[in-house]
C-alpha positions in Angstrom: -10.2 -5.8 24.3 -10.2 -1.9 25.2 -12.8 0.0 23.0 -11.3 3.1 20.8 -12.7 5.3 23.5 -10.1 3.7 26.0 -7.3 4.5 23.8 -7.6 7.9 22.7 -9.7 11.0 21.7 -10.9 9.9 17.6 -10.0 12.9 15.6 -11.4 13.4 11.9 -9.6 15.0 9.2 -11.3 17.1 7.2 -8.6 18.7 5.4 -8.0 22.9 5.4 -9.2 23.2 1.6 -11.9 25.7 0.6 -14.5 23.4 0.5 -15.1 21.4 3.4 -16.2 17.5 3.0 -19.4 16.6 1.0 -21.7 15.7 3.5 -24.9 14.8 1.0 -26.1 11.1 -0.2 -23.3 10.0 -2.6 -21.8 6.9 -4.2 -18.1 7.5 -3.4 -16.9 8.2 0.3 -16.8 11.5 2.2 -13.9 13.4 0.8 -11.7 16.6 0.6 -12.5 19.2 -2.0 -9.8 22.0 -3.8 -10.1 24.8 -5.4 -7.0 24.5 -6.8 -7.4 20.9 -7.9 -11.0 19.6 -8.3 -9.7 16.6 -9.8 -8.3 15.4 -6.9 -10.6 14.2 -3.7 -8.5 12.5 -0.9 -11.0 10.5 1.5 -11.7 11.8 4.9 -9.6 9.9 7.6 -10.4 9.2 11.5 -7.7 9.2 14.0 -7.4 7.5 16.7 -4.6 7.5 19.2 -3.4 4.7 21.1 -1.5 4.3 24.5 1.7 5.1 23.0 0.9 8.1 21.3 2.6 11.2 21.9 2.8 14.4 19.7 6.3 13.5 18.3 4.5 11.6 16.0 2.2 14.5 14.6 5.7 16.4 14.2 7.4 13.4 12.4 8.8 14.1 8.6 8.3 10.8 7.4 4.8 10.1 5.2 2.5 7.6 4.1 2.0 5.4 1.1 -1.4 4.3 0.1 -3.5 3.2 -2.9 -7.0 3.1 -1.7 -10.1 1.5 -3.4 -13.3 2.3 -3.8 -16.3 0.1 -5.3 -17.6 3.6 -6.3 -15.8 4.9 -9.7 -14.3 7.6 -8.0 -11.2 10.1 -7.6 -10.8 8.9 -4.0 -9.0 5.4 -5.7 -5.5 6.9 -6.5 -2.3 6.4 -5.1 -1.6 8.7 -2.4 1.1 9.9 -0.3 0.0 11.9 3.4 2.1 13.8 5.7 2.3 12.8 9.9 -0.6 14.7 10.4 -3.1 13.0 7.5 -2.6 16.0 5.2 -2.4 14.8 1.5 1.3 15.7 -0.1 0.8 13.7 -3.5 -2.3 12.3 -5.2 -2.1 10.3 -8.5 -3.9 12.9 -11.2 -4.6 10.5 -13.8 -7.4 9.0 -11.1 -7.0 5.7 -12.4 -8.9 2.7 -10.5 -6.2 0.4 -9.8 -7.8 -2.1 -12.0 -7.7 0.4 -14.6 -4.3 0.0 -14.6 -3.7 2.5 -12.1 -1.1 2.7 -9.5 -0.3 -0.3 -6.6 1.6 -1.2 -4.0 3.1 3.1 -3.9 6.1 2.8 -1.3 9.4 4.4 -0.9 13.0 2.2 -1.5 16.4 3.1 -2.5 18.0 2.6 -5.6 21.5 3.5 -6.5 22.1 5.5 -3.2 18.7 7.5 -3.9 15.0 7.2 -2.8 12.8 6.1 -5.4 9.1 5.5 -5.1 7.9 2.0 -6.8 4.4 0.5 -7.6 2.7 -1.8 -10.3 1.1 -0.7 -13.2 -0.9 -3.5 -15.4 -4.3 -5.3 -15.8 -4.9 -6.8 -11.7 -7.7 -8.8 -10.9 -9.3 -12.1 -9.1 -5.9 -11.8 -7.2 -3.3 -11.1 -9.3 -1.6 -9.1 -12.0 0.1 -8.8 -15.3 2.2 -5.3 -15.7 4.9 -3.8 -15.1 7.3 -2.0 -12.1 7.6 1.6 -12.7 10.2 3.7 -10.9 9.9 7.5 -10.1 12.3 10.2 -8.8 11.5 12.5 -6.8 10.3 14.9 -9.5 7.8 12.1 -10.2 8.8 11.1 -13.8 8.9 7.5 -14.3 12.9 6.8 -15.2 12.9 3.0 -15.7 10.5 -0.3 -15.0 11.3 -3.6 -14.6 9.3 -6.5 -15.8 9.9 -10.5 -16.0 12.5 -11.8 -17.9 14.8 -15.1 -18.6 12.0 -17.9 -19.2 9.1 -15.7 -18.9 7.9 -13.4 -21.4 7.9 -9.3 -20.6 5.0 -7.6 -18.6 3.9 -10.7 -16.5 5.2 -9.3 -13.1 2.5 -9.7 -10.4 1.5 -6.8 -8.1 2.1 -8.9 -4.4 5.8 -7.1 -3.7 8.5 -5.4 -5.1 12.0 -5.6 -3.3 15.1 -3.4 -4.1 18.1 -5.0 -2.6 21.3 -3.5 -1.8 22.5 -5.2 -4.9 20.4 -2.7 -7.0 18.3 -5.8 -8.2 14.2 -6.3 -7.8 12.7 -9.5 -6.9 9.9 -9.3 -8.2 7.3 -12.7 -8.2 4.7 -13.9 -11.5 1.7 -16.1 -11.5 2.6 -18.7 -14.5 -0.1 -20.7 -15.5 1.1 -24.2 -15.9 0.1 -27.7 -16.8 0.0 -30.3 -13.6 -1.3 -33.2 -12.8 -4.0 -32.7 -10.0 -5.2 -36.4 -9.5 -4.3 -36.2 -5.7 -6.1 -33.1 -4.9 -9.6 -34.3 -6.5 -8.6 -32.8 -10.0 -7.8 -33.6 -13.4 -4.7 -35.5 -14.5 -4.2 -33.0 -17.1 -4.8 -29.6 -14.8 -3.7 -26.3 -15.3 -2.3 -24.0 -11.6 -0.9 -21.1 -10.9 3.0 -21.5 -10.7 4.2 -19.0 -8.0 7.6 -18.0 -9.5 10.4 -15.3 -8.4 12.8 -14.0 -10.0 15.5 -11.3 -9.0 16.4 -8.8 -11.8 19.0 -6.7 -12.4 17.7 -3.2 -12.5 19.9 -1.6 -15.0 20.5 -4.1 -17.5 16.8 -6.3 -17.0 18.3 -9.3 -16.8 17.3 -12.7 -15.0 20.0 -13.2 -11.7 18.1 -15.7 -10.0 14.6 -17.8 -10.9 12.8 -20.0 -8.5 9.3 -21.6 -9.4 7.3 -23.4 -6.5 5.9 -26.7 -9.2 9.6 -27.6 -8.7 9.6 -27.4 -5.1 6.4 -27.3 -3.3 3.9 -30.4 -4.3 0.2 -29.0 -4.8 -0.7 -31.6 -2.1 0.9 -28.8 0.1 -2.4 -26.6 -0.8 -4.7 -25.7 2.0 -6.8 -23.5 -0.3 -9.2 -26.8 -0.5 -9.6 -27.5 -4.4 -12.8 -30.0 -4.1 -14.6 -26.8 -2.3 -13.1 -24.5 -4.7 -14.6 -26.4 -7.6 -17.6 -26.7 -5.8 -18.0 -23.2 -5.2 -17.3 -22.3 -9.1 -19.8 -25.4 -10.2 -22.2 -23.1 -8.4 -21.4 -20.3 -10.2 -21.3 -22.1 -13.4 -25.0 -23.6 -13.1 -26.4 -20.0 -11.6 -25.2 -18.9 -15.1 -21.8 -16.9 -14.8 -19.3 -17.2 -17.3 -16.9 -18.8 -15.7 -14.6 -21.2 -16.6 -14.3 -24.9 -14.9 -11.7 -24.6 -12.3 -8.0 -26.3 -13.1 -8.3 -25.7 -16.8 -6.4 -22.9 -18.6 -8.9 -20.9 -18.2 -9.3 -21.2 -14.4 -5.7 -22.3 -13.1 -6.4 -23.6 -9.8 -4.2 -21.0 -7.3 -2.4 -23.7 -5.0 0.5 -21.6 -3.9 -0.2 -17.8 -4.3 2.7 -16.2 -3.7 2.7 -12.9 -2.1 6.5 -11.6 -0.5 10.1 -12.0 -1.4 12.2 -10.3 0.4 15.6 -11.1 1.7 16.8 -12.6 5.2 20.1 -11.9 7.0 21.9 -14.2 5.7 21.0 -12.7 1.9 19.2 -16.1 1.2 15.2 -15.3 0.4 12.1 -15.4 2.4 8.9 -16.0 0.5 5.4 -15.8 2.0 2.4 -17.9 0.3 -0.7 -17.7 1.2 -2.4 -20.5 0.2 -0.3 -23.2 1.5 0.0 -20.9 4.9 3.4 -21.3 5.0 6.8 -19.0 4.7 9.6 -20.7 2.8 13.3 -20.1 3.3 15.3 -20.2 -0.3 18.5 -20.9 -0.7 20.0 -17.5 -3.4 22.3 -19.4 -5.3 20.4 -22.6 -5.6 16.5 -22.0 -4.9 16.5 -25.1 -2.7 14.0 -24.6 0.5 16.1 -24.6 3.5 13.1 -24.8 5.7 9.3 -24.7 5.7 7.8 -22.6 8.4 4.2 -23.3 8.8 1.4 -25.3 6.6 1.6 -29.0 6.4 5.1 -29.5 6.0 6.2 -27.0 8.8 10.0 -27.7 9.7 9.4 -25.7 12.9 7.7 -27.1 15.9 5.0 -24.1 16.6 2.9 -23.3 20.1 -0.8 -22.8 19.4 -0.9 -19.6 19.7 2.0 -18.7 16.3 0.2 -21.0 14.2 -1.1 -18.3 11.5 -3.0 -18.6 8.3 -3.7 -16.9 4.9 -0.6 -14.6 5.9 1.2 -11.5 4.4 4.5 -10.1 4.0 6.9 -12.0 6.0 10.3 -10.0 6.7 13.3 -10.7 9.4 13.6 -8.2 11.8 17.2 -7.0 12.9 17.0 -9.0 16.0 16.3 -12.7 14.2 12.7 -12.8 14.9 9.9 -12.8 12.2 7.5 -10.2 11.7 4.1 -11.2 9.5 0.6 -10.3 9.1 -1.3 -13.0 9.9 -5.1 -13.1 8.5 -5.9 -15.7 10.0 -9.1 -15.7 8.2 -10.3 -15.5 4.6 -14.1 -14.8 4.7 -14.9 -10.5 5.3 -17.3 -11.6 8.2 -15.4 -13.9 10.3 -15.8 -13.3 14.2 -12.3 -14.0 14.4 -9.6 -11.0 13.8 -5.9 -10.7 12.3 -3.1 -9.3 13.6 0.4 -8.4 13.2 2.5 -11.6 14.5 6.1 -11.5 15.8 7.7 -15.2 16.1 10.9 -16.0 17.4 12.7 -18.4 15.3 15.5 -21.1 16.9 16.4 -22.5 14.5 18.8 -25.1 16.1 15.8 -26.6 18.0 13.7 -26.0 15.2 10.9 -24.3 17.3 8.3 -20.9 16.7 7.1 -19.3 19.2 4.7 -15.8 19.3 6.8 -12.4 21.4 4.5 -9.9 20.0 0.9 -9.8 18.7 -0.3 -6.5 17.3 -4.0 -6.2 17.8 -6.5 -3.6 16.4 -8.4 -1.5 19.0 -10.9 -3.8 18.4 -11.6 -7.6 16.7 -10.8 -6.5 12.4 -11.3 -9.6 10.7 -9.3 -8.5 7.1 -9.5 -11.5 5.0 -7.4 -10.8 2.2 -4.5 -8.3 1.5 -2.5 -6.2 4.2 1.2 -6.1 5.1 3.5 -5.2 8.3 6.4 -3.0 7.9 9.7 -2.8 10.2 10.3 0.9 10.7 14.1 2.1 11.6 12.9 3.2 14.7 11.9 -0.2 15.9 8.2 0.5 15.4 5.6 -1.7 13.3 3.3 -0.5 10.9 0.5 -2.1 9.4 -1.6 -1.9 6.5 -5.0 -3.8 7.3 -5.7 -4.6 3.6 -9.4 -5.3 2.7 -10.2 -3.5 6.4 -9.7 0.4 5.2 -7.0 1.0 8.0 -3.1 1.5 8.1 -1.6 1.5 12.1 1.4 2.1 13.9 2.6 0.1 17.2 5.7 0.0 19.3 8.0 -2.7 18.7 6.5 -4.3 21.8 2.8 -3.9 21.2 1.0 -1.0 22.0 -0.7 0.8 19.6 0.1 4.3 18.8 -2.3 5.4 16.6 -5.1 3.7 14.4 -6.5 5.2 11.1 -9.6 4.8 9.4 -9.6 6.0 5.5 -12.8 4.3 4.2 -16.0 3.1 4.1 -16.1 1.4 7.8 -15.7 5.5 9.4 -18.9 6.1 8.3 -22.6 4.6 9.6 -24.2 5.6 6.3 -25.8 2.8 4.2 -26.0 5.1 0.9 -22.0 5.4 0.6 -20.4 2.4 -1.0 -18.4 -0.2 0.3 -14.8 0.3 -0.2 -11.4 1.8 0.9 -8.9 -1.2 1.3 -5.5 -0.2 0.4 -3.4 -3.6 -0.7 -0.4 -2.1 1.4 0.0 0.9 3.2 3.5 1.9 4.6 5.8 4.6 6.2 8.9 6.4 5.0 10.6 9.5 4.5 10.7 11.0 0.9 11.4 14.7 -0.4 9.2 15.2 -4.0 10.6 18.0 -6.0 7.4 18.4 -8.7 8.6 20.0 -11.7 5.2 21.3 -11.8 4.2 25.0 -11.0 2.2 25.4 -7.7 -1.5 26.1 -8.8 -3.1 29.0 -8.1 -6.8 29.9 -8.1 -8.2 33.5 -7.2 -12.2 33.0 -6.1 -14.8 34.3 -3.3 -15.0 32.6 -0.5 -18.0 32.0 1.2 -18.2 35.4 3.2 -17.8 37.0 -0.4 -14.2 38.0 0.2 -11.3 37.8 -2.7 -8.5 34.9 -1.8 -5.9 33.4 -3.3 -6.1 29.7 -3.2 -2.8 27.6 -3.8 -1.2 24.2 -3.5 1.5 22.3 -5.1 0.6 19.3 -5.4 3.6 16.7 -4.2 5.5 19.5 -2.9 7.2 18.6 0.2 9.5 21.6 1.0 7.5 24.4 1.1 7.4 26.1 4.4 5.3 29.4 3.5 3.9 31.1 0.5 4.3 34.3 -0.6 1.7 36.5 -2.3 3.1 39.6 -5.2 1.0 42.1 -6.6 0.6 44.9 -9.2 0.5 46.0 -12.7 2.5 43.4 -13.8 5.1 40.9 -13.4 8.1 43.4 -13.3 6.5 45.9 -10.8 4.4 43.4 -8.8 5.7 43.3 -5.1 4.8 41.5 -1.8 1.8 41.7 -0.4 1.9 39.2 2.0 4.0 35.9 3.4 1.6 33.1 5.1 2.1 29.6 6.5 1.7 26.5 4.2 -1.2 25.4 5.6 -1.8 21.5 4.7 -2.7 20.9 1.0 -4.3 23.8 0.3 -3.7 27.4 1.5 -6.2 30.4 1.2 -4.6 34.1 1.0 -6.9 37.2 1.6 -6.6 39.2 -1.5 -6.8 42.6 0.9 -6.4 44.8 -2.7 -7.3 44.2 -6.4 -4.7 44.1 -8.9 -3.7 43.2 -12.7 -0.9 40.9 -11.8 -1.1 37.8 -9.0 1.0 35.3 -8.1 2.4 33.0 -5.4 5.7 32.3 -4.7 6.6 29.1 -2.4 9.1 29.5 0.0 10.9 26.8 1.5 12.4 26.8 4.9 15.4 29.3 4.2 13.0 31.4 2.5 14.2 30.8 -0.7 12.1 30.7 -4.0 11.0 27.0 -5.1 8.7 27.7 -7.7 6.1 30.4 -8.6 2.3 30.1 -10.2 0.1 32.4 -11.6 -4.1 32.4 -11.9 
């Protein structure tokens, strides 16, 4: 496999704030420092460009959604939006850890003929959650959420996906924990699992269109998360002296299924991934019956060698029939083998899979757990790599165009923590209006010279900014119009004065906003 040397120059991003990247020991990663907002700290990212890059893509309006994690407590875990060239547009200022109940899964979708950002809010940990899904408009005020109803109780939606159909409903998916016999996988009779459930919901009016549960559907025999070496592993634990609970009771469900993507297929019947029985499942909409099993045990499909996958993410149908996934393939962090994004073409008369496209990192990135592939309009793929801190983009056919790193693994330096998997990442345009005003700081810089440092912080509009001086408001006039340049702009402040402020400019040159010191 070519090394990243072979595909392109590596270029970090630094960011054009004040204050360039900490460069000291330090818990949390290397990040991007503001004047203008301390309280946010986007990580540093490295670039690297593939065969198929070409600058269109630095010049592309469209942005990226991430949540990164750090094991450090730090403001570099928040829900982030960057522009084509890595810049940050949007940070979440509450910097929440996402098992804080901070954001998750941040993407773009459309909901009644308008783009919306989505993500999951609520208590998520060992590998699921309990919350809610909060919608936001483009000024960034949460308008509505949507949480499990019908035969579940409110605020048990899981984290794993969030669909908005063209319908205006959500399928969303809950872990239910359930009593089940478990006699046949070396449990108890009277054992308590995870029930992967979906339902669809109707935005507006919350309520329950469609409800599928796998107990009814999908026998735990099915499992291929193992539970004898499960229970094993936790027996360990147990005797070492954690507090943990023996595994297939109520307080340890055993996870047979683990559901993590609904979404639906061509026909407007549903495609579910599950990641512990390595299998996708086709459901029937109006009924919930499983048309077909691709994959696991009970695979309906014949499959070459090579499109057999395992542990997988985020199965979607692509516009041409085929099957686009993210295939883990692995669930340990240091395997020797890596994942990849998997293309499969389905014929589904002679009941056969078969791999057309891999998409391959630069180099073997075993990511056990997490990740997602996305089917861009433009026929390109990106990929989220999950617990490996790295989000990609490919050409439909397989060539990389660029690869970025925005964690722990772009640094050799034992003293920074461990960290920087985002559960998703994807791509999308979006326009965020913040009813904000920009914020504006007047300080020294480091040659002792007077600026005025401003940013706007989920502004996506603003072309230039504007500086007005003078007495006061009414008789303060322009000093000078600059560039936006990424988050954070620095004016030179060429003459003192009583009044400051900075006016942001959007392409026309018309006034968005203004802020003041």
């Amino acid at each position: 496999m070519p090394s990243l040397s072979a595909l392109g120059v590596v270029l970090a991003l630094t960011g054009c704030g004040a204050a360039d990247a900490e460069s000291e020991t330090q818990q949390g990663p290397p990040h991007q420092s503001f004047v203008t907002r301390p309280d946010l700290q986007p990580v540093e990212l490295q670039v690297t460009h593939g065969e198929a890059w070409s600058e269109e893509y630095a010049e592309s309006d469209e942005y990226i959604f991430v949540t990164p994690d750090f094991d450090a407590d730090t403001p570099s875990s928040a829900a982030t939006i960057l522009d084509a060239t890595g810049e940050v547009v949007w940070m979440d200022p509450s910097k929440q850890h996402r098992n804080d109940n901070g954001h998750f899964d941040l993407r773009v979708q459309e909901y009644q003929g308008e783009p919306v950002l989505t993500y999951f809010k609520g208590p998520a940990e060992d590998g699921w959650g309990y919350g809610d899904i909060y919608l936001m408009d483009d000024t960034y005020h949460v308008f509505t959420t949507v949480t499990t109803g019908g035969s579940l109780p409110p605020h048990e939606t899981d984290f794993h996906d969030t669909v908005i159909t063209d319908d205006d409903t959500m399928l969303v998916m809950a872990y239910v924990t359930t009593q089940t016999d478990l006699t046949e996988v070396g449990g108890p009779a009277d054992g308590w699992v995870h029930d992967g459930v979906v339902q669809e919901i109707d935005i507006e009016t919350g309520e329950v269109l469609f409800e599928w549960s796998s107990l009814d559907h999908v026998p735990v025999t099915e499992a291929l998360h193992d539970f004898e070496d499960e229970y094993a592993e936790q027996q360990d634990r147990i005797d070492a002296g954690d507090e943990h609970a023996e595994l297939g009771t109520r307080d340890k469900p055993y996870d047979y299924f683990h559901i993590n993507s609904a979404t639906l297929d061509d026909d407007d019947n549903i495609l579910i991934s599950a990641r512990h029985t390595h299998a996708v499942y086709k459901l029937d909409r109006d009924t919930g019956e499983v048309l077909w099993t691709l994959g696991g045990t009970a695979s309906d499909f014949d499959m070459s060698e090579d499109a057999v996958f395992a542990w997988q993410h985020s199965a979607a149908r692509d516009t041409d029939g085929t099957l686009v996934l993210f295939d883990n393939h692995i669930r340990e962090a240091d395997a020797e083998e890596s994942s990849r994004g998997l293309r499969l073409d389905l014929d589904e008369d002679a009941m056969t899979a078969e791999v057309v496209t891999e998409y391959l990192p630069p180099e073997d990135r075993p990511s056990g757990w997490m990740a997602n592939t996305q089917l861009l309009d433009n026929g390109d793929v990106f990929i989220g790599w999950g617990s490996q801190p790295y989000f990609s983009e490919y050409t439909r056919d397989g060539e990389l165009i660029y690869d970025v790193c925005h964690g722990d693994a772009c640094h050799d330096d034992e003293d920074i923590d461990a960290g920087g998997d985002s559960y998703r990442a994807y791509k999308g345009t979006w326009e965020g209006h913040p009813t904000t005003d920009p914020d504006v700081v007047v300080q020294q810089n480091d040659q002792n010279q007077d600026h005025v440092y401003v940013s706007w912080n989920g502004a996506t509009e603003v072309a230039q900014w504007r500086l007005v001086t003078g007495d006061d408001a009414d008789s303060a006039t322009e000093a000078t119009v600059v560039d936006k340049q990424g988050f954070e702009t620095a004016i030179p402040l060429e003459t003192a004065a009583d009044y400051v402020a900075v006016e942001a400019l959007d392409a026309d040159g018309q006034v968005l906003a203004t802020g003041t010191p």
